[in-house]
N, C-alpha and C positions, 0 to 999 in steps of 0.2 A: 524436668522442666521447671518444676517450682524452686531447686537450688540456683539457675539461671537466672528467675525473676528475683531471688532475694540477694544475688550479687551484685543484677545489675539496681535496684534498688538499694545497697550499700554503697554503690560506688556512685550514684546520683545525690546522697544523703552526704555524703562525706567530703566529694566536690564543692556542694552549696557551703556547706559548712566553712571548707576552705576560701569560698569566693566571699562568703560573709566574713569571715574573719580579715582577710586583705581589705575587703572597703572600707571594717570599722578604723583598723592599723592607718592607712593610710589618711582617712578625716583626722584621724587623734594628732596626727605627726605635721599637720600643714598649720603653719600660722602666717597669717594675714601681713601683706605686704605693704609699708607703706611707700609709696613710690616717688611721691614729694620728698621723701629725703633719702634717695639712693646716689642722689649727684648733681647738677646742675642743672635747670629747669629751663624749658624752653625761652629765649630771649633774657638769659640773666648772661654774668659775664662771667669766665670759668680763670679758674687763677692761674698766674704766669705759668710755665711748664720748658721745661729742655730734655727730651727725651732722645732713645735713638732709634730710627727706624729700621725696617728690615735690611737692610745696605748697608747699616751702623753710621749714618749721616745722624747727627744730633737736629733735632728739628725742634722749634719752639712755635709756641703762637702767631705770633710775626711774620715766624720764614714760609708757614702754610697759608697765610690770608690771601685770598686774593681780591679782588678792585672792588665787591660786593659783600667782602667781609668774609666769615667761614662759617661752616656745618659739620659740628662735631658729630662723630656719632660712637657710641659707646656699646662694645659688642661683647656681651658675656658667650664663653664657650666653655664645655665639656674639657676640651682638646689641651687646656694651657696646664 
């Protein structure tokens, strides 16, 4: 019985340890984002562009406005 309680007592001890260890790792490794300067700011005006979309139709500013103007939106992914 008591080699049971000091296993499971080592494997509680050794877990913490581990889970303390990832939270200090992970604080240490984040730095602070500043978001004002990741790209164009709400209601500024974003520079000419010709790109091609998924069809491979080249599309610029112009060819996507429509009668009320446009709403970019700018999607970071995992996946590219």
């Amino acid at each position: 019985m008591r080699t049971i309680i000091l296993k499971v007592a080592c494997c509680v001890i050794c877990c913490a340890a581990l889970l303390g260890f990832s939270a200090w790792a992970s604080a240490q490794s984040r730095t602070e984002i500043d978001v004002a300067r990741l790209g164009p700011q709400i209601g500024e005006a974003v520079p000419a562009f010709n790109l091609k979309d998924q069809y491979g139709q080249n599309q610029t500013l112009e060819s996507i406005a429509g009668p009320n103007g446009t709403m970019l939106l700018f999607h970071r992914s995992a996946d590219w």
